[in-house]
Backbone as a ProteinNet text record, in pm:
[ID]
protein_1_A
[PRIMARY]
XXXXXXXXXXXXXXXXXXXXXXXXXXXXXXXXXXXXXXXXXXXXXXXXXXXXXXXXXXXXXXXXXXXXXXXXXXXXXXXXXXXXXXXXXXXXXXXXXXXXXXXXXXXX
[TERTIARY]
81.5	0	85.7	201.3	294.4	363.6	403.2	390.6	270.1	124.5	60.1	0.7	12.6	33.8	109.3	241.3	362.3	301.6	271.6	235.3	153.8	48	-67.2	-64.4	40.8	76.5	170.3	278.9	351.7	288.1	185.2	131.2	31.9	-34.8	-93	-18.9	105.8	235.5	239.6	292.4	295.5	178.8	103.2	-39.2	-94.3	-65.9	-78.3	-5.5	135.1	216.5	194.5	186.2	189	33.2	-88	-203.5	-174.8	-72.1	-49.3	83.6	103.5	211.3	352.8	345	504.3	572.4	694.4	712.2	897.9	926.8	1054	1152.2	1229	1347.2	1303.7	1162.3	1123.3	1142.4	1202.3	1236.9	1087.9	1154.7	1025.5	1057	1162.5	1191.5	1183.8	1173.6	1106.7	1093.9	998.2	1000.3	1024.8	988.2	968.5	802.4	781.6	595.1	562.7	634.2	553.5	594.1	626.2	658.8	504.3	479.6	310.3	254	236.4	254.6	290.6	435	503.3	463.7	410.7	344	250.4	161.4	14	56	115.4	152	254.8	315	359.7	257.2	135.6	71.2	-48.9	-93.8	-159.6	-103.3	43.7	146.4	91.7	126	113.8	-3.9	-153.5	-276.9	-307.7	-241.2	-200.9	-157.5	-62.5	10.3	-91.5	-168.7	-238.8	-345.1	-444.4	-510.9	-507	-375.9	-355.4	-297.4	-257.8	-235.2	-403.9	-445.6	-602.9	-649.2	-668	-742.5	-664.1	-519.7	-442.3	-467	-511.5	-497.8	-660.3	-729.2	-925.7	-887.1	-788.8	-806.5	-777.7	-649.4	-568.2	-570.1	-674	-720.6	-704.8	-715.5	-744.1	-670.5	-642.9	-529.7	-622.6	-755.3	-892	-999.5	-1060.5	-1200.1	-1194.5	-1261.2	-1301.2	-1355.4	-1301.2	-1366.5	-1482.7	-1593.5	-1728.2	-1781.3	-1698.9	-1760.1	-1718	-1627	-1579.6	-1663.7	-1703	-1749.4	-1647.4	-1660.8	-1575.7	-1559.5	-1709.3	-1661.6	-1661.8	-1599.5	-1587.5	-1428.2	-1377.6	-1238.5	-1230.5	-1313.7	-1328.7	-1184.3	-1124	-1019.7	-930.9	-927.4	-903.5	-917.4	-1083.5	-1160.7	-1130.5	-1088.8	-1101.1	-924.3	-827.1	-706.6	-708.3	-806.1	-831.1	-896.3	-1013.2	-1068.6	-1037.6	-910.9	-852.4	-729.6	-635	-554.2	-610.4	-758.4	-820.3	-855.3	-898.9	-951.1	-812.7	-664.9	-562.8	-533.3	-562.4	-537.6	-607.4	-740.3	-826.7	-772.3	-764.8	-700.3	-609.3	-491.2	-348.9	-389.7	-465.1	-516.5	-587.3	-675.1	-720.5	-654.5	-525.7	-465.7	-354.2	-315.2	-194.7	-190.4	-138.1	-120.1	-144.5	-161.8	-129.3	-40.2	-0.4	143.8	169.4	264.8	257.8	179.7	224	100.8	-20.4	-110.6	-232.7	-245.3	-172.7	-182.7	-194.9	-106.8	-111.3	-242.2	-287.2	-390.1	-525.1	-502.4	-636.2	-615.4	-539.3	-506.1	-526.1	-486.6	-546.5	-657.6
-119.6	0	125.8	131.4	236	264.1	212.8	240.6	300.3	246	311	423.1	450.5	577.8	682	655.1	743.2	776.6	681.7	740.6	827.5	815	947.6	1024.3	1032.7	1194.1	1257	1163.6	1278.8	1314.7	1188.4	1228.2	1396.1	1395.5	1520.3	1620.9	1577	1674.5	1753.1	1702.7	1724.1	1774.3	1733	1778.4	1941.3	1977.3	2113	2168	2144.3	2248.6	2283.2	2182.4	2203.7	2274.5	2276.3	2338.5	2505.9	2525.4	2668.6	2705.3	2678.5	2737.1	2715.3	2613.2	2545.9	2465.2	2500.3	2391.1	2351	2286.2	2185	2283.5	2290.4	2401.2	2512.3	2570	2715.1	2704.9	2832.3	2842	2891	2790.5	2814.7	2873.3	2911.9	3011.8	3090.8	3099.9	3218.8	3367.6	3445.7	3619.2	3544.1	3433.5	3441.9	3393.1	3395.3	3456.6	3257.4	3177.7	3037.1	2987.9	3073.5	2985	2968.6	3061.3	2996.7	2872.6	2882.2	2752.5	2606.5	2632.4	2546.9	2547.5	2627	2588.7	2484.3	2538.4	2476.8	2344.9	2293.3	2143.1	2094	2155	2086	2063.9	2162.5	2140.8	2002.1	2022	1907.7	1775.2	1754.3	1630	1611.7	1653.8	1650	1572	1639.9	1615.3	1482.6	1449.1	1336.3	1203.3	1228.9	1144.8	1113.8	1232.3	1205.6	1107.8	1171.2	1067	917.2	914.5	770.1	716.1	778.8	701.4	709.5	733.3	703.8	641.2	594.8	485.2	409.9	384.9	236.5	208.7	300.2	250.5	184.1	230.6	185.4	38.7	63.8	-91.3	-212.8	-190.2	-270.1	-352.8	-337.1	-372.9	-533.1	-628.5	-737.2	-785.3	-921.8	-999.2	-1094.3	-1121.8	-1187.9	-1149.8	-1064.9	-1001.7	-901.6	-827	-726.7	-621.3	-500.3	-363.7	-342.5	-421.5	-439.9	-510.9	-634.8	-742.7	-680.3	-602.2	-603.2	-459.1	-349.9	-216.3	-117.9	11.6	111.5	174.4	131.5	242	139.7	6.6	-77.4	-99.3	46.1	45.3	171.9	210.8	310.6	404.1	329.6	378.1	446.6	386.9	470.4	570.7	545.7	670.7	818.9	783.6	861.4	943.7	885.6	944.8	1011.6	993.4	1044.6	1186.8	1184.4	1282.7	1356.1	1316.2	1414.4	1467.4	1419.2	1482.5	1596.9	1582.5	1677.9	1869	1784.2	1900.7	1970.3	1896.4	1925.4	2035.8	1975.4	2113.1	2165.4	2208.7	2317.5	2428.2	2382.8	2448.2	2514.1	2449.7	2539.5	2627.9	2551.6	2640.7	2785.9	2786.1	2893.2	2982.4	2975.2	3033.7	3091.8	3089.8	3075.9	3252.7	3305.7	3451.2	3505.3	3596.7	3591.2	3623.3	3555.7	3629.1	3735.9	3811.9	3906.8	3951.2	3835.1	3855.3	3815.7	3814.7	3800.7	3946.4	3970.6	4099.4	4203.6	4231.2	4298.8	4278.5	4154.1	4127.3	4179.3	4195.9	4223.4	4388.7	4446	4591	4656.2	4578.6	4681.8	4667.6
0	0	0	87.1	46.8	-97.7	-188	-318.2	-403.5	-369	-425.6	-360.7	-248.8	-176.8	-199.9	-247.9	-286.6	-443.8	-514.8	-644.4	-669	-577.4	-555.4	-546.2	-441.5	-360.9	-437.1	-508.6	-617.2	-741.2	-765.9	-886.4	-816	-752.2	-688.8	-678.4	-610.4	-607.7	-750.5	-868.5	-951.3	-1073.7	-1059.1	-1135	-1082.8	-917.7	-871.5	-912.8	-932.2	-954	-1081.2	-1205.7	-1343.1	-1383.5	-1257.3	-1248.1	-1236.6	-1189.2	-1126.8	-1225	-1329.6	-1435.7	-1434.9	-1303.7	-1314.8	-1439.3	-1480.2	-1597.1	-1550.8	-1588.1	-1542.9	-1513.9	-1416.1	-1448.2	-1410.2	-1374.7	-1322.9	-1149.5	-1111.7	-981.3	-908.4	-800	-733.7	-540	-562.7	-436.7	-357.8	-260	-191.7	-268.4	-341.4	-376.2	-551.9	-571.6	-748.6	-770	-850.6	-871	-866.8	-870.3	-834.7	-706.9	-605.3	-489	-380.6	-421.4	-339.6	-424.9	-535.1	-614.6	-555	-531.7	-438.7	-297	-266.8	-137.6	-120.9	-210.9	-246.8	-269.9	-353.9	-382.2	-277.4	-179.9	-40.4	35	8.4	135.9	104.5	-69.1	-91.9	-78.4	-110.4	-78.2	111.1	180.7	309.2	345.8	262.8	254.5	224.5	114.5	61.7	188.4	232.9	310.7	427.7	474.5	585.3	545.4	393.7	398.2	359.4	324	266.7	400.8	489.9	636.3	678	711.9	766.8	682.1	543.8	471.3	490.2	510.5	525.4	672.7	760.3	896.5	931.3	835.4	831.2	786.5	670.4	592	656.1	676.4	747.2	863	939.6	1078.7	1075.4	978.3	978.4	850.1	867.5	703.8	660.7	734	650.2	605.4	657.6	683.4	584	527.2	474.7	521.2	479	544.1	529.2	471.1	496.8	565.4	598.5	701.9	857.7	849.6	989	1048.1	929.6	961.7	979.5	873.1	879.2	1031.1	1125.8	1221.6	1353.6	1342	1462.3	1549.7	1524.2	1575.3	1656	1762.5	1830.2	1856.5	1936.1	1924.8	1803.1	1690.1	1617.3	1517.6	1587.4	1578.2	1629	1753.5	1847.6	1834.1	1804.7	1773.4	1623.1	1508.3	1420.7	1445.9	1560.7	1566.7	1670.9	1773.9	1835.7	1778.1	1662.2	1538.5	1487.9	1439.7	1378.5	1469.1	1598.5	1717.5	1745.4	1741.4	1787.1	1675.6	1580.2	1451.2	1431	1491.3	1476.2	1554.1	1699	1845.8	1753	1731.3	1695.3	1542.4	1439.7	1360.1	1390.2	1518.3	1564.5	1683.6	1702.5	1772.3	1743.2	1573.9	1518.5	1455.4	1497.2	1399.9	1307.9	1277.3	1058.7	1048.9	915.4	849.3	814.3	758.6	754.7	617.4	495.1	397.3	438.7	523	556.1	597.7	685.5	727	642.6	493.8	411.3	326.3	318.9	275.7	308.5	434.1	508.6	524.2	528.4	563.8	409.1	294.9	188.6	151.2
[MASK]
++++++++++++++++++++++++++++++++++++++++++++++++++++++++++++++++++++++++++++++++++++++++++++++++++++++++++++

């Protein structure tokens, strides 16, 4: 499952960036016009990784049974570390500053 996990996420990796005007060889560095670009496709890669760890961690529960015989939601527990990951990044999401381009953003 980790191979076809990795293929996803770069293929995603790659499909955002070339979505947002990246082409082979263009810098994508901090103060050149595609590095938010490059943001965006780090942050969907990331996105990526998380959800292909939570569908491999749903799947995986068992080496006989099927994720229909056994029930998507009969693993409480890892229910419950899924949905305190999530609350944990709301908290720090809502307590976190703006940047200073947010700031400029919001001030003009």
């Amino acid at each position: 499952m980790g191979g076809v996990s990795a293929v996803l996420v770069l293929t995603v990796f790659i499909l955002t960036l070339v979505d947002g005007g990246w082409s082979l060889g263009a810098p994508v560095d901090p103060g050149t016009p595609l590095h938010h670009v490059w943001q965006q496709a780090t942050t969907m890669t990331f996105l990526g990784i998380v959800a292909c760890q939570i569908g491999t961690g749903l799947a995986s529960r068992t080496q006989f049974a099927s994720l229909r015989s056994i029930g998507l939601f009969s693993n409480r527990l890892l229910l419950w570390g899924i949905d305190e990951a999530w609350r944990l990044h709301r908290r720090r999401r809502n307590r976190r500053e703006p940047t200073a381009s947010q700031e400029r953003r919001t001030s003009a």
